[in-house]
N, C-alpha and C positions, 0 to 999 in steps of 0.2 A: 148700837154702840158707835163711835165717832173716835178715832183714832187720831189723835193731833202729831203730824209726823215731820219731815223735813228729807229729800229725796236721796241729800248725801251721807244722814247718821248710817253707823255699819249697826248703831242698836235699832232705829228704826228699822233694816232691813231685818235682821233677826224677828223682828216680832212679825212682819212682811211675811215671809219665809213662811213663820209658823202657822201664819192662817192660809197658805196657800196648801201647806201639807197636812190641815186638819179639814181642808174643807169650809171655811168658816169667811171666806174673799167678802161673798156677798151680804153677809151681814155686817157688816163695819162699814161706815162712814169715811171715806178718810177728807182728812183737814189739812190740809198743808198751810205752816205756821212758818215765820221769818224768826228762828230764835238764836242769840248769840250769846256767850258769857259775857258779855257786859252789857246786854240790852233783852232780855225776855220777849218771849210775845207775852202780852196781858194775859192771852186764854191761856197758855202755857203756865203762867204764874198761877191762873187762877185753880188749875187742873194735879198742878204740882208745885210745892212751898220752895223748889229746890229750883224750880224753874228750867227745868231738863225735859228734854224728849227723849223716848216716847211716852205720852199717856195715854191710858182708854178712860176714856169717859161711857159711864154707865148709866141709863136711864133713871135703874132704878137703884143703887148704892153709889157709894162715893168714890172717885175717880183711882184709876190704878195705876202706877205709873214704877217704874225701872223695869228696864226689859225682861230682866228676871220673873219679873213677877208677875207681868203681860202673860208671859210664853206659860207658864205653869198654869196659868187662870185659864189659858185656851186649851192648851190638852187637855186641862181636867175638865172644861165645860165639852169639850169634843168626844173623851173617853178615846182619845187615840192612841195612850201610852209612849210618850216622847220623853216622860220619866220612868221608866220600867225597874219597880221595885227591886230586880233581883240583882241590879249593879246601879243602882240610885247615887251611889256614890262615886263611884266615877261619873257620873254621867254629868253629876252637878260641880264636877273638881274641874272636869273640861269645859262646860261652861264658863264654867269660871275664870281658868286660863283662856279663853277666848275674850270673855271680859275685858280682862287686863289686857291683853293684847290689843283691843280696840280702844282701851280707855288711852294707852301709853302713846298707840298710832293718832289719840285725837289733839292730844298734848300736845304732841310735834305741832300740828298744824294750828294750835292758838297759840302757839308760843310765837310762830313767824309769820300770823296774821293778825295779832292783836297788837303786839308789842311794838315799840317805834324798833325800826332797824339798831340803832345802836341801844337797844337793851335787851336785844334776842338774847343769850344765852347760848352757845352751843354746846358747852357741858350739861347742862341740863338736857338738851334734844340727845344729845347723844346716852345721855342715864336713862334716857326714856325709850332710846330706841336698844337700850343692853337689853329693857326686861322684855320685848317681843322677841328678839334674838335668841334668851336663853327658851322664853318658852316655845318658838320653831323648836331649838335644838330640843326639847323635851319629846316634843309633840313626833317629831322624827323617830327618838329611840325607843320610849317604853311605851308609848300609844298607839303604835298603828297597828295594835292589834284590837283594841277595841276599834279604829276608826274604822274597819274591815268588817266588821260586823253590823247585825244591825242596825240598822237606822233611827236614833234618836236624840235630844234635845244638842247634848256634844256634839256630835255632826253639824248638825245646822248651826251652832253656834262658829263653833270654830270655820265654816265653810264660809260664815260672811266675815269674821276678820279675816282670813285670807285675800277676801275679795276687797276687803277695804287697802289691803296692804299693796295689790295691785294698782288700787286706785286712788291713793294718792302719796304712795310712797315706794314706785317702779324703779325707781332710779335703785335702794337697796337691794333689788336682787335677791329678793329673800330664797327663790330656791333653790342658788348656791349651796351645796353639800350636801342636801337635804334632798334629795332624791326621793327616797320613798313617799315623804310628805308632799311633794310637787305632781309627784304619779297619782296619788288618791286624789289631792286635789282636781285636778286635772277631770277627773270622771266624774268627781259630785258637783263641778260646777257645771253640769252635763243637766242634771235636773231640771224637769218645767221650772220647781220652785225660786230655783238661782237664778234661772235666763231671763224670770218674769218678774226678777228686780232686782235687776243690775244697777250699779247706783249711776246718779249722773250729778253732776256739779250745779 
C-alpha cells in the first residue's frame, strides 16, 4: 500500500496515528505529495476525483481516500477494534466532531493563504473558528467521559485536531476554560503514536 500524504494535514496525521496504533507503520509506502486547493498533485487527482489528501492506494483494488475511510479500512484489516461496536456511535460522532474541527481549523488557513489580502474575509475566519470553539466547548462538558475511557478511533481523532489547533492556530488559546479537555489532552499527546507524528510545516 502507498499512502499519498503531505507532513502538515491533521487528516493525514490521523490516518499516521492509526497505522502506528494498529501495527500496520511498515506495510505502507508513504508518498509525500505537494497538494493545494487550487493546484492538485496529478497522483493526488489521479488517486482521488476530489483531489484531497489522504489517499491509500491499493495494489490490488481501487484507491481509498477520506480519512474516515482510511482509519476504518486499517482497524478492520488489523482487527484492533478502534470502532468498538458496543458505543460505535459515539465513537464515530467524535470522530466526526474532530473532523469538523480540522476541516474549520483548515479553512482559516486557505482563507489567509490563498486569498489576496484584501479579500481575506475575517467574518468568515471567524464563522469558522465559532464551530471549533463550540465543539472544545462540547468536547469539555459531555465527553470526557468517554475520552477517559478506552482507547479508540474518537481519541485518536480528536487528539490530532487538537494538535493541529496547536499548530497553526496557538495564538487562540484554545485551552482557555476548558480545563478538563487540556488535562486529557495533555496525557494522550504523551503517546509513541502522537510524538511519532507531530506535524511540521
Amino acid at each position: 500500500m502507498k499512502l499519498l500524504k503531505s507532513a502538515a494535514s491533521p487528516f493525514v496525521r490521523k490516518v499516521l496515528v492509526t497505522l502506528h496504533e494498529t501495527g500496520q507503520m511498515d506495510e505502507v509506502e508513504m508518498i509525500d505529495v505537494h497538494n493545494t486547493p487550487l493546484q492538485p498533485d496529478p497522483t493526488v487527482a489521479a488517486a482521488n476525483p476530489a483531489g484531497k489528501i489522504p489517499a491509500l492506494i491499493r495494489s490490488d483494488a481501487p484507491a481509498l481516500y477520506d480519512s474516515r475511510v482510511i482509519c476504518r479500512y486499517l482497524d478492520h484489516r488489523a482487527g484492533t477494534g478502534l470502532y468498538p461496536e458496543a458505543r460505535i456511535w459515539d465513537t464515530l460522532t467524535l470522530e466526526a466532531t474532530a473532523d469538523a474541527m480540522m476541516e474549520a481549523a483548515v479553512l482559516i488557513v486557505y482563507e489567509e493563504r490563498f486569498r489576496p489580502v484584501e479579500a481575506v474575509s475575517m467574518d468568515w475566519i471567524e464563522g469558522q473558528w465559532t464551530k471549533v470553539a463550540r465543539a472544545l466547548d462540547a468536547l469539555n462538558t459531555r465527553w470526557m467521559g468517554h475520552l477517559h475511557g478506552r482507547t479508540d478511533m474518537g481519541h485518536l481523532a480528536i487528539g490530532c485536531a487538537l494538535g493541529y489547533l496547536d499548530f497553526r492556530h496557538d495564538v487562540r488559546k484554545w485551552r482557555t476554560g476548558r480545563d478538563a479537555l487540556a488535562e486529557w489532552y495533555a496525557g494522550f499527546a504523551e503517546r509513541p503514536s502522537m510524538k511519532a507524528t507531530a506535524p511540521s510545516a
